[in-house]
Backbone as CSV, one residue per row, in Angstrom:
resi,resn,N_x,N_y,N_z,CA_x,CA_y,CA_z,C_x,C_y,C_z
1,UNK,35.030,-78.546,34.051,34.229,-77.649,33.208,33.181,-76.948,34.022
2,UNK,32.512,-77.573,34.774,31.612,-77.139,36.222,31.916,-75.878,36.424
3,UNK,33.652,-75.665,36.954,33.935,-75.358,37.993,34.745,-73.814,37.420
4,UNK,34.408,-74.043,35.971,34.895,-72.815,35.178,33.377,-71.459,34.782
5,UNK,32.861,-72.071,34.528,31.657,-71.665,34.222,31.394,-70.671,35.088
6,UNK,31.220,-70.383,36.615,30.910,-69.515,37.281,31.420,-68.616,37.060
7,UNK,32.932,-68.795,37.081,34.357,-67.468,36.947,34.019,-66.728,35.892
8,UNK,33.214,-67.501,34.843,33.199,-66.741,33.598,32.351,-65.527,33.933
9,UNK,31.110,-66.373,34.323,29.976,-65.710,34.239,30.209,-64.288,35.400
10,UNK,31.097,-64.445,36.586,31.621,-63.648,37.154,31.988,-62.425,36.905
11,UNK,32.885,-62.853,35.711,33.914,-62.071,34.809,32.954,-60.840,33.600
12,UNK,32.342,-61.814,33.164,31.330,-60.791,32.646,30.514,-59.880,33.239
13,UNK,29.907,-60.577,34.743,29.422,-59.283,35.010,30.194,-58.228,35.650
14,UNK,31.476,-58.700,35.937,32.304,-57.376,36.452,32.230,-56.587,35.110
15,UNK,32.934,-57.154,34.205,32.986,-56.158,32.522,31.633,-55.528,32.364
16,UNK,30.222,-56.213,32.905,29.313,-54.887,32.347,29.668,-53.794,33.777
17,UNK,29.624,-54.061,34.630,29.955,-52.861,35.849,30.879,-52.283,35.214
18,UNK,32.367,-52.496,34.872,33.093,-51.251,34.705,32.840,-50.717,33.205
19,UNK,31.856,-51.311,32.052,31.615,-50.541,31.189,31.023,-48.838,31.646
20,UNK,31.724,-47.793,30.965,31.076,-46.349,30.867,29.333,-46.432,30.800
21,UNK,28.622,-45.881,31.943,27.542,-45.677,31.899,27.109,-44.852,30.601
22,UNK,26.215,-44.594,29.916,26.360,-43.479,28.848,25.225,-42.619,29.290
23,UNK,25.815,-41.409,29.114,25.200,-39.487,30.057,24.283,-39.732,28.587
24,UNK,22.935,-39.136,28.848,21.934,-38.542,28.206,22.341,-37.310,27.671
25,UNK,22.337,-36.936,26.875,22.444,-35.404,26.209,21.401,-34.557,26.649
26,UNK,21.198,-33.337,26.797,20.352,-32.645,26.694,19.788,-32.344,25.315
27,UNK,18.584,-32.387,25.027,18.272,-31.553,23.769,18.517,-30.324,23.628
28,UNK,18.459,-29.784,22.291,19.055,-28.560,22.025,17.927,-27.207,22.271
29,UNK,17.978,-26.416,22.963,16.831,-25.600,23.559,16.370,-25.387,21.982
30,UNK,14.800,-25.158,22.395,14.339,-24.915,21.005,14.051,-23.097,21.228
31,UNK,14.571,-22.464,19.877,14.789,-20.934,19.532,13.352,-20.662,19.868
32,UNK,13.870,-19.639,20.622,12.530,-18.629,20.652,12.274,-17.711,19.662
33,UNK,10.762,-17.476,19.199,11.077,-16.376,18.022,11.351,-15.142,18.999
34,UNK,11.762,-14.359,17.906,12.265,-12.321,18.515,10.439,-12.428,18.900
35,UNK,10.149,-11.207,19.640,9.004,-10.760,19.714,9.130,-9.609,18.703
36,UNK,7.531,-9.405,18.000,6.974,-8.677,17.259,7.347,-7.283,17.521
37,UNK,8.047,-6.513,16.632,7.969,-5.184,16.981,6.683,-4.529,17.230
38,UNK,6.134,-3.389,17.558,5.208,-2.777,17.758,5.180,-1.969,16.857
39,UNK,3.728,-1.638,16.304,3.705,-0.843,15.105,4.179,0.754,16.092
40,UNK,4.402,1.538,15.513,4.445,2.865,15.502,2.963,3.663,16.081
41,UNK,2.720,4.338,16.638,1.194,4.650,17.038,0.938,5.923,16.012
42,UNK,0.346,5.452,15.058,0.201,6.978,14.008,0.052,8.064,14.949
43,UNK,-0.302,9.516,14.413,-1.165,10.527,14.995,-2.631,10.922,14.084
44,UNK,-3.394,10.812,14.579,-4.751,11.239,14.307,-4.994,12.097,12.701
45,UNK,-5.794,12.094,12.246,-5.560,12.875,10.334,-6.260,14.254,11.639
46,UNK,-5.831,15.020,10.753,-6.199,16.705,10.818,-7.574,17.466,10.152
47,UNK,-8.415,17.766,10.471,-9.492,18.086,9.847,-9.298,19.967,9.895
48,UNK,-8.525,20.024,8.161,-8.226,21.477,8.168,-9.508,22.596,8.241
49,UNK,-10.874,22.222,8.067,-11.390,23.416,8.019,-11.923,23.764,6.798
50,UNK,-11.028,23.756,5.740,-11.273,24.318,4.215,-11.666,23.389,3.181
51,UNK,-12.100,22.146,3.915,-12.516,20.855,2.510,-11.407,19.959,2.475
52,UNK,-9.940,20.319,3.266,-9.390,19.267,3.227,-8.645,18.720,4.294
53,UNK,-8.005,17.466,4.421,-7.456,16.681,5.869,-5.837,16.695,5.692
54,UNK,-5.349,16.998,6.969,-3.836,16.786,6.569,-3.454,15.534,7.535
55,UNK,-2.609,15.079,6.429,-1.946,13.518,7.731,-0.952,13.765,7.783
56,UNK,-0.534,14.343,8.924,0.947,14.420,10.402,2.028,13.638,9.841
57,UNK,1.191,11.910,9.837,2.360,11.387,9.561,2.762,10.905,8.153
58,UNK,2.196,11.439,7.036,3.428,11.241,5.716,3.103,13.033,5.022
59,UNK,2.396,13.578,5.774,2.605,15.185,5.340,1.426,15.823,4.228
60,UNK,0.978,14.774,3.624,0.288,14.872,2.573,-1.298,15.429,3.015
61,UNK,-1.829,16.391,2.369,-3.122,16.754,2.086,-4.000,15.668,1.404
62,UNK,-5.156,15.203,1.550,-6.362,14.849,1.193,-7.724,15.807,0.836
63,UNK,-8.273,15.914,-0.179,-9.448,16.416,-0.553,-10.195,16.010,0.302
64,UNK,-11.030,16.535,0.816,-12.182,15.090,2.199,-13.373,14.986,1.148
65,UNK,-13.514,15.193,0.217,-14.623,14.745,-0.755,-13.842,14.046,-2.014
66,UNK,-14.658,13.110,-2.232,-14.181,12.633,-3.553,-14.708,12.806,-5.016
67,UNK,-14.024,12.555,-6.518,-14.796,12.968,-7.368,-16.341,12.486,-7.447
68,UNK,-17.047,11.338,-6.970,-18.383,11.207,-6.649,-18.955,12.051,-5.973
69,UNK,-18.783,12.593,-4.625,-19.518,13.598,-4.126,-19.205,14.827,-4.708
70,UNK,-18.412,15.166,-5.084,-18.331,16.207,-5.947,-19.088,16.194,-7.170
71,UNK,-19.072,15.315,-8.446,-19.240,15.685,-9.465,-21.416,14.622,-9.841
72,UNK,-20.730,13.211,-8.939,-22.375,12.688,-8.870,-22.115,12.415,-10.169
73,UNK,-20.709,11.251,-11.063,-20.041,10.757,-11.865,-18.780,9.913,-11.769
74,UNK,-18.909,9.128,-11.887,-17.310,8.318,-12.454,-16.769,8.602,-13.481
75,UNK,-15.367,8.035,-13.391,-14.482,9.042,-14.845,-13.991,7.486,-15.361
76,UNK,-14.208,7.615,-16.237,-12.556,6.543,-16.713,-11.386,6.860,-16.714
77,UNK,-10.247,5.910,-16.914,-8.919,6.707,-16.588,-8.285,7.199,-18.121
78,UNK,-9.398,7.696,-18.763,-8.716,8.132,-20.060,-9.358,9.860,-19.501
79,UNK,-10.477,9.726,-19.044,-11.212,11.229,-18.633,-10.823,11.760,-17.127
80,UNK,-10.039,10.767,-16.756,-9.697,10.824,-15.186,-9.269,12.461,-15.029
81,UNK,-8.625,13.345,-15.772,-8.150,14.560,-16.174,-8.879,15.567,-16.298
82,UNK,-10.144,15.356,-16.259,-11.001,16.271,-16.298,-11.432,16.906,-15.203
83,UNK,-11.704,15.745,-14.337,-11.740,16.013,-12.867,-10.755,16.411,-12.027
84,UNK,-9.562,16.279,-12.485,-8.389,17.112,-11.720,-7.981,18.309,-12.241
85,UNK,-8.128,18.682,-13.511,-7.985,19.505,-14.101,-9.033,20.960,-13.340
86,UNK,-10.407,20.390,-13.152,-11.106,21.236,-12.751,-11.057,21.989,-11.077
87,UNK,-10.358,20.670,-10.255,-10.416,21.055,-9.161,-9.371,22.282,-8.853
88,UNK,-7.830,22.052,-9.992,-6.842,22.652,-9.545,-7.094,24.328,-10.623
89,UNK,-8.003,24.321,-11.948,-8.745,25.529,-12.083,-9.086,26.054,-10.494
90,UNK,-9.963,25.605,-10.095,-10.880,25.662,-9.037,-9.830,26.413,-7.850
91,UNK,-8.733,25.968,-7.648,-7.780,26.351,-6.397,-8.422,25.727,-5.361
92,UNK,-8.663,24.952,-5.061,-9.657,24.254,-3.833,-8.709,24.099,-2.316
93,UNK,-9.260,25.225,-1.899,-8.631,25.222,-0.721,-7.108,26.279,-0.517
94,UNK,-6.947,26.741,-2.221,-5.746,27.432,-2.047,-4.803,26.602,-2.902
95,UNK,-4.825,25.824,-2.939,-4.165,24.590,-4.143,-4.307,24.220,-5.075
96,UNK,-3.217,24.093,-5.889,-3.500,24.172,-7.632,-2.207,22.974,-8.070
97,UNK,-1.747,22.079,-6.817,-1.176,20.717,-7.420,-1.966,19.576,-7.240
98,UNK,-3.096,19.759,-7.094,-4.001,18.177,-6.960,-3.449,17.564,-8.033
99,UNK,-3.414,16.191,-7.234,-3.417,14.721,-8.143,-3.853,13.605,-7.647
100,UNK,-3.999,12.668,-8.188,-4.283,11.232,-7.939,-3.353,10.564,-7.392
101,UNK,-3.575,10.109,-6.319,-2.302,9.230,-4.857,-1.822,7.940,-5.979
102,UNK,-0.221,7.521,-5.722,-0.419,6.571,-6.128,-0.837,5.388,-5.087
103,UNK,-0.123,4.024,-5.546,-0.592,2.919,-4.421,0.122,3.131,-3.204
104,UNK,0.742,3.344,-2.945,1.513,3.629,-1.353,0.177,4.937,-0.823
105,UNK,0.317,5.562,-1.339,-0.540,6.948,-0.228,-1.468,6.418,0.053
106,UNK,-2.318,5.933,-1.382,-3.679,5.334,-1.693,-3.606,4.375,-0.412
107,UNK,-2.923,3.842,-0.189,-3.194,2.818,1.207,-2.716,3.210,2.565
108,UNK,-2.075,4.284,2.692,-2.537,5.232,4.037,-3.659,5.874,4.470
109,UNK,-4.793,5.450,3.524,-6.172,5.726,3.853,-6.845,4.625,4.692
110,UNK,-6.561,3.084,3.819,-7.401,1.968,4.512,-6.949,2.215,6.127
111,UNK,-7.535,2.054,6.930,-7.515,1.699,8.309,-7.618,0.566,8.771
112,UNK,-6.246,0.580,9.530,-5.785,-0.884,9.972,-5.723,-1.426,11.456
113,UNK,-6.708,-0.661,11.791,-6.686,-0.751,13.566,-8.212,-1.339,13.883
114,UNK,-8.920,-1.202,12.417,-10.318,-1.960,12.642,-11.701,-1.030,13.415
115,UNK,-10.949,-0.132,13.674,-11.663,0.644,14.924,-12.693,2.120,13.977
116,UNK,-12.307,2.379,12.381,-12.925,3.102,11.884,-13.499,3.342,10.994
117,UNK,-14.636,3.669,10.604,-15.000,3.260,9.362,-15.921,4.507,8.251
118,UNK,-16.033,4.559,7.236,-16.926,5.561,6.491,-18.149,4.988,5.851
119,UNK,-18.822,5.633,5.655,-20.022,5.028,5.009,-19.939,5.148,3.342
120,UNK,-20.567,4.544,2.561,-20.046,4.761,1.048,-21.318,5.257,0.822
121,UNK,-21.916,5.697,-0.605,-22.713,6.084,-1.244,-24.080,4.796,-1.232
122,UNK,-23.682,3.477,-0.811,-24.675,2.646,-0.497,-24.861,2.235,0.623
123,UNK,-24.787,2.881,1.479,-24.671,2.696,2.898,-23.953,1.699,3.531
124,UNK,-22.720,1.221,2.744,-21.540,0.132,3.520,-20.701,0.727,3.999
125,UNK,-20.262,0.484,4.932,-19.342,0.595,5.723,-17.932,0.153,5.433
126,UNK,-17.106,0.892,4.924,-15.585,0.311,4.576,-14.417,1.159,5.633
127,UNK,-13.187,0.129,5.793,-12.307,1.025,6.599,-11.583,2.836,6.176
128,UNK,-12.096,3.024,6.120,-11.621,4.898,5.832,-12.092,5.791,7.023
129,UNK,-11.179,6.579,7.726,-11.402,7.217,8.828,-12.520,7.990,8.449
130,UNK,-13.407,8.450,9.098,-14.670,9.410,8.937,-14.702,10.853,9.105
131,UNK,-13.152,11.220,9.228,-13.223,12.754,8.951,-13.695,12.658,7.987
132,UNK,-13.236,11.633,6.685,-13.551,12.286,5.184,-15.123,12.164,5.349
133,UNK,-15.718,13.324,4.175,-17.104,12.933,4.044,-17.463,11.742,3.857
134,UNK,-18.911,11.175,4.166,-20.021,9.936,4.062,-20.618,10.200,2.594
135,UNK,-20.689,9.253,2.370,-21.730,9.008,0.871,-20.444,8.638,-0.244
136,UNK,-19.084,8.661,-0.636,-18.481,8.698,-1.177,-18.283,7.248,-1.835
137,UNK,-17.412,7.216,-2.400,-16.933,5.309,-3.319,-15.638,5.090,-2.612
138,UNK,-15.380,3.916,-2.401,-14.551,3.045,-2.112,-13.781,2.667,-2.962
139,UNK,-13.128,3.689,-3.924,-12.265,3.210,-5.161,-11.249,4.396,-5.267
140,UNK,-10.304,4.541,-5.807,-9.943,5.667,-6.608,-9.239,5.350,-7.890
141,UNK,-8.358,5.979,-8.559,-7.546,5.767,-9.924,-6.144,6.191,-9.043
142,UNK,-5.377,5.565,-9.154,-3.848,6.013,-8.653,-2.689,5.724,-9.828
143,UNK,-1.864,6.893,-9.710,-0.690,6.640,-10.880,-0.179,5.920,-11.472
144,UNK,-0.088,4.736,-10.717,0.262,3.402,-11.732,-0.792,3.247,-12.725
145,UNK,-1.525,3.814,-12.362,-2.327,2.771,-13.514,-1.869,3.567,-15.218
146,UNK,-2.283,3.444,-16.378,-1.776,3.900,-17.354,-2.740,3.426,-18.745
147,UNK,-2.630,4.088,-19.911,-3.118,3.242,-20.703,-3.502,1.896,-21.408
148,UNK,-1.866,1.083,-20.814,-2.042,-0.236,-21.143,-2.008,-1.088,-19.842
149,UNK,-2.129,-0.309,-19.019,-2.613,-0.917,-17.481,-3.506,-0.538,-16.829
150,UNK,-5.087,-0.989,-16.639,-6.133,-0.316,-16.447,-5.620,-0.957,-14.312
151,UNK,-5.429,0.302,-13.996,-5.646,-0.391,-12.391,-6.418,0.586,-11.599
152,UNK,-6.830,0.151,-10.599,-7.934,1.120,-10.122,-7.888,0.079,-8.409
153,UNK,-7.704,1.169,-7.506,-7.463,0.953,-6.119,-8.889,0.581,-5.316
154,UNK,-8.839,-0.409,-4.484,-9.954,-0.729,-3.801,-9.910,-0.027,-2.106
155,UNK,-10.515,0.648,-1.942,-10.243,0.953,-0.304,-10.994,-0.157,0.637
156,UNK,-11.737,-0.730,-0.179,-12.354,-1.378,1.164,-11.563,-2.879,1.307
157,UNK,-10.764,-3.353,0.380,-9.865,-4.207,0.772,-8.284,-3.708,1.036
158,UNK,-8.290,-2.739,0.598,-6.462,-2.136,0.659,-5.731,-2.744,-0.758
159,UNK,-6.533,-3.005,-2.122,-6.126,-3.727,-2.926,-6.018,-3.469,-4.206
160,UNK,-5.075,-3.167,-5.064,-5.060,-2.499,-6.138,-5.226,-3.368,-7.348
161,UNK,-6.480,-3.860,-8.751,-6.740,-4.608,-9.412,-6.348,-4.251,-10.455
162,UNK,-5.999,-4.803,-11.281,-5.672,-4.774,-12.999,-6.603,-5.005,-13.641
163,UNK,-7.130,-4.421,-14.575,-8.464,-4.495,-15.735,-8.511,-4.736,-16.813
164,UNK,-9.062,-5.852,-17.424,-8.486,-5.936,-18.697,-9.424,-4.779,-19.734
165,UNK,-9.211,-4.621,-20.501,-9.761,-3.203,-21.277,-9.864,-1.565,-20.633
166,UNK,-10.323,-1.130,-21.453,-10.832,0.395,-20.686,-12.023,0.786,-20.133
167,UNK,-12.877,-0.252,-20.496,-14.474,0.217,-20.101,-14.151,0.213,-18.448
168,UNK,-13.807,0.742,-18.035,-13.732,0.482,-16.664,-14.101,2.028,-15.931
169,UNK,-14.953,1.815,-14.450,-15.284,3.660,-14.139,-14.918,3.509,-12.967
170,UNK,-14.422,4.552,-12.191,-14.151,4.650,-10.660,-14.104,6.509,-10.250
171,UNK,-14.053,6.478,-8.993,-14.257,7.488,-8.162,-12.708,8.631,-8.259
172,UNK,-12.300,9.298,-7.594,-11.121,9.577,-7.545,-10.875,10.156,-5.800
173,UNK,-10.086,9.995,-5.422,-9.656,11.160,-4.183,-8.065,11.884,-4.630
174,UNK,-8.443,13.081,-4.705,-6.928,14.085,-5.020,-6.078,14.034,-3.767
175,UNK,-5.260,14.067,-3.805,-3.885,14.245,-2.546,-3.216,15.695,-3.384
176,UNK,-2.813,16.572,-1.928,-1.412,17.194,-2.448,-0.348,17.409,-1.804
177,UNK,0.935,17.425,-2.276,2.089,17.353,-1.219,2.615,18.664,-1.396
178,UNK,3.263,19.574,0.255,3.080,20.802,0.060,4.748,20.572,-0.517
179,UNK,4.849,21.742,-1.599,6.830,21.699,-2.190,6.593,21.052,-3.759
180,UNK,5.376,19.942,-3.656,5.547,19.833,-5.100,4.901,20.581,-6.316
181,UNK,5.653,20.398,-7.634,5.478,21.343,-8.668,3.590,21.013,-8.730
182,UNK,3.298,22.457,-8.901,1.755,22.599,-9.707,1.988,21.698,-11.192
183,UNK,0.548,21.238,-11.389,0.834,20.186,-12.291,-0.013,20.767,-13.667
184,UNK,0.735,21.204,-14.941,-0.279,21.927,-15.881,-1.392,21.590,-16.368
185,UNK,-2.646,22.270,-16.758,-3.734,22.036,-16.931,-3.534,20.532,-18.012
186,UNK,-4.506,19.769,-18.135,-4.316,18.553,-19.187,-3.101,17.578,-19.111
187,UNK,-1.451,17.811,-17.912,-0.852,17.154,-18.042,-1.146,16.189,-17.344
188,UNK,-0.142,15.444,-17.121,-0.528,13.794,-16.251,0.118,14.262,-15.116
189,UNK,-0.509,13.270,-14.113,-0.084,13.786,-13.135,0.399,12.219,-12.083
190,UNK,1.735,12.870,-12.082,2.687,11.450,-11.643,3.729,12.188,-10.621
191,UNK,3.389,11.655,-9.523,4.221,12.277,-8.244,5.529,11.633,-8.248
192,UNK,6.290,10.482,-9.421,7.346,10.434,-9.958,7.952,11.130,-10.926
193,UNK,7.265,11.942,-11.002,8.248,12.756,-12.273,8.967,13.805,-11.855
194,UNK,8.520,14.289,-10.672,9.085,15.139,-10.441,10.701,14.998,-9.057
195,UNK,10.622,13.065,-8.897,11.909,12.721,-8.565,12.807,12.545,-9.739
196,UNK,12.330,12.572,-11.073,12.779,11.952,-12.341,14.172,13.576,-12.479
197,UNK,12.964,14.063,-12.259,13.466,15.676,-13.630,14.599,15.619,-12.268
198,UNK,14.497,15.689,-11.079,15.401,16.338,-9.811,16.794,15.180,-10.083
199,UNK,16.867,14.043,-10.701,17.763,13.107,-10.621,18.388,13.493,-12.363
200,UNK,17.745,14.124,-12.990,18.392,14.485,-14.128,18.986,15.834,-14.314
201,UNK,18.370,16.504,-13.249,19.104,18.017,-12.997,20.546,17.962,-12.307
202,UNK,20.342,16.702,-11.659,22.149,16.422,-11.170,22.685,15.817,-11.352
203,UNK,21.872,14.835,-13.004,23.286,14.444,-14.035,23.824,15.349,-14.700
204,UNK,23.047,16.599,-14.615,23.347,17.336,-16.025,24.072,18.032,-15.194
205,UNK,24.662,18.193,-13.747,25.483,19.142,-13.187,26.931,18.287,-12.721
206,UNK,26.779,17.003,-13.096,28.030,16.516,-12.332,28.445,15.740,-13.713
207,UNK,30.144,16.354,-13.406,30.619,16.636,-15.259,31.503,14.869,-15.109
208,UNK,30.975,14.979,-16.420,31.426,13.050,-16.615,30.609,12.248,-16.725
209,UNK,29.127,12.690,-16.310,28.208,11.842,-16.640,27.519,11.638,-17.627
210,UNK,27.300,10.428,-18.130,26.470,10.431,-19.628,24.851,10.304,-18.849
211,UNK,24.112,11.287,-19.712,22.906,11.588,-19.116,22.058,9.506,-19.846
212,UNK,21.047,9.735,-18.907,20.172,8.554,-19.516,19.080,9.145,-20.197
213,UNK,18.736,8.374,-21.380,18.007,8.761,-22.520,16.542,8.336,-21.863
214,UNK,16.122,9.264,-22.549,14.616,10.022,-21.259,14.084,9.312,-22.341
215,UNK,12.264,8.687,-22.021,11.447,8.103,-22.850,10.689,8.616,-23.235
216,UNK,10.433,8.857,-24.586,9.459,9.928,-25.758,8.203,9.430,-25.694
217,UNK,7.564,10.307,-25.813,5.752,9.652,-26.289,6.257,8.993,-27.426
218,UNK,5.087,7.950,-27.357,4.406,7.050,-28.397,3.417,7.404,-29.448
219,UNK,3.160,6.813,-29.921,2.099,7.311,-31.602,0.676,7.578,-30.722
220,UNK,0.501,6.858,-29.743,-0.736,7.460,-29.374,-0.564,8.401,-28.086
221,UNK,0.635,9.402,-28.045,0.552,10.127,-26.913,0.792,9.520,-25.440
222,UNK,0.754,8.011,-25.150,1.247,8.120,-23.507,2.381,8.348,-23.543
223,UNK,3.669,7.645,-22.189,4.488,8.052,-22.042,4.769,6.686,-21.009
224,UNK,5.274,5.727,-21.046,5.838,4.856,-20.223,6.127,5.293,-19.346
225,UNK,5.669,4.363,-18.050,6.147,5.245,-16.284,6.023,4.069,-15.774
226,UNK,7.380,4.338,-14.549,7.576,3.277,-13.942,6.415,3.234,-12.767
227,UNK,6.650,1.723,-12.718,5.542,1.536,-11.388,6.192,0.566,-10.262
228,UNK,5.748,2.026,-9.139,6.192,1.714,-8.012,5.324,0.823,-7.367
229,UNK,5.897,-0.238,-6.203,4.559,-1.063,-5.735,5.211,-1.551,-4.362
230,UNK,5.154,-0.774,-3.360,5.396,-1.085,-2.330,5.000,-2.189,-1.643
231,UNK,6.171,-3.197,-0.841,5.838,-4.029,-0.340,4.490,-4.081,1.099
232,UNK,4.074,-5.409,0.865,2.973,-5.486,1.848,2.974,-6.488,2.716
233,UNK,3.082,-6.170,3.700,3.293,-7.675,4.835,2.519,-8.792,5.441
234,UNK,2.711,-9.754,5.499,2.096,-11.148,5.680,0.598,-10.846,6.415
235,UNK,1.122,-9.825,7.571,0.064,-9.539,8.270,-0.920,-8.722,7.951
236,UNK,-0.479,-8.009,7.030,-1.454,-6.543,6.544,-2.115,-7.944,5.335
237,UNK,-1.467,-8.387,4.418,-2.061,-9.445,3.567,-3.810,-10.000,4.281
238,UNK,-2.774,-10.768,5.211,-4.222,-11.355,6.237,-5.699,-10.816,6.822
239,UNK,-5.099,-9.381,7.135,-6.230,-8.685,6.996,-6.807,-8.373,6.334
240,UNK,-6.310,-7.860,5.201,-6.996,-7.724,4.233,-8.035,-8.727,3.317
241,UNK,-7.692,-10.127,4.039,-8.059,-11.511,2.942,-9.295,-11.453,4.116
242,UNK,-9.152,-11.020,5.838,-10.496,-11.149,6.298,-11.033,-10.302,5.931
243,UNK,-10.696,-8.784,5.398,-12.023,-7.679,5.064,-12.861,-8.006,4.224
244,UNK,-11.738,-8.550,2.941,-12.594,-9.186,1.946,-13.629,-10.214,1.885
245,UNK,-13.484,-11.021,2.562,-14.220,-11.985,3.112,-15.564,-11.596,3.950
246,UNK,-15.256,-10.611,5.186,-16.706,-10.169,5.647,-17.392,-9.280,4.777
247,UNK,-16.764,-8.868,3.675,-17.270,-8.025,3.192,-18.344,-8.396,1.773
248,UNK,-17.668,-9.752,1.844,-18.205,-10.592,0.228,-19.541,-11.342,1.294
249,UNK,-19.079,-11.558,2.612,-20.509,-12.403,3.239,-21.639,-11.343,3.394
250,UNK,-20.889,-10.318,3.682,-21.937,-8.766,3.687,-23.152,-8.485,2.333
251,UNK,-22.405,-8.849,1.645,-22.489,-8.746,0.328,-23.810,-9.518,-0.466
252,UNK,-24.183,-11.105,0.541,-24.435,-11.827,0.401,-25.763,-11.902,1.066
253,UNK,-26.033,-10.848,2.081,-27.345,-10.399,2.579,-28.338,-10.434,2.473
């Protein structure tokens, strides 16, 4: 029995030698993210000369005064009409389609490079390039908003709020886009309507189509309109949550 014992123990350790060593795996490379596209480098707003700014890059005219420096009043958005009504009497500048931006234009104003700023009527400082005149409000009324949707645009956050009731007052800035229809005295003025009527002029020309039933005023005169609301990105979000923030500590003075 002695004389067995070794052989064994022999035997086994040959069997761990010719067992398969076992290879380590590599881990699996960890993904790199894509790199960040680069924004686009705008071009500079245009300071026409005649009271108003043109921006290069979406085409559109700006009033460089707003209904505050102009009128030294806020409107509500039931009187919001008065003030556009008068400017496009007025021809200001040669132009007789002023209207109220909706939220997309309305936020090709905030400035997102940090680098510019306007002064308001209380001497704060919010992001709006400074061609436009100084002393003005940091608000306007833009097309979405409606009778049973009181909304009213913030420039100094890039942020458009919902209101509950009507008592509500704000500033205005007119935009105009050159090609679109003059807008009649007292009508509303919705820079969708006039993709509406162009998409119904070429149902009514292409034969086979059943036209879609257009939406009538209501007992009290509005008119249901869709609302557009362009997306906003994680990053533009973020900034905006710091403007607000230095701006509420500002605030706090």
């Amino acid at each position: 029995m002695a004389e067995t014992e070794p052989s064994k123990k022999a035997e086994s350790s040959l069997d761990k030698k010719n067992e398969p060593i076992a290879v380590k795996e590599d881990a699996p490379a960890k993904k790199t993210a894509p790199p960040k596209k680069a924004s686009p480098e705008l071009k500079p707003l245009v300071n026409n000369g005649d009271g108003t700014v043109t921006d290069p890059n979406t085409g559109l005219i700006w009033k460089k005064t707003d209904a505050w420096l102009d009128m030294h009043k806020f409107y509500t958005w039931q009187d919001h009409r008065v003030y556009v009504d008068q400017i496009n009497k007025e021809k200001h500048a040669g132009i007789e389609n002023w209207r109220i931006p909706n939220k997309q234009e309305a936020s090709t104003l905030v400035d997102k490079t940090g680098t510019k700023n306007c002064e308001d009527k209380n001497g704060t400082m919010f992001p709006l390039d400074p061609i436009f005149d100084a002393g003005c409000v940091a608000n306007t009324w833009i097309s979405e908003c409606s009778d049973q949707k009181i909304i009213r645009y913030d420039l100094k956050i890039g942020l458009d709020t919902l209101y509950p009731g009507n008592d509500v007052w704000s500033s205005m800035r007119l935009v105009s886009k050159p090609g679109e229809a003059s807008v009649a005295i007292g009508a509303e003025s919705n820079p969708v309507d006039s993709v509406v009527s162009e998409e119904k002029s070429a149902v009514k020309e292409s034969p086979g189509v059943v036209a879609t039933p257009v939406a009538t005023k209501s007992s009290d005169g509005s008119v249901p309109r869709p609302v557009s609301r362009a997306p906003v990105s994680e990053e533009d979000k973020a900034l905006f949550k710091e403007r607000a923030k230095a701006w509420a500590l500002e605030k706090k003075k």
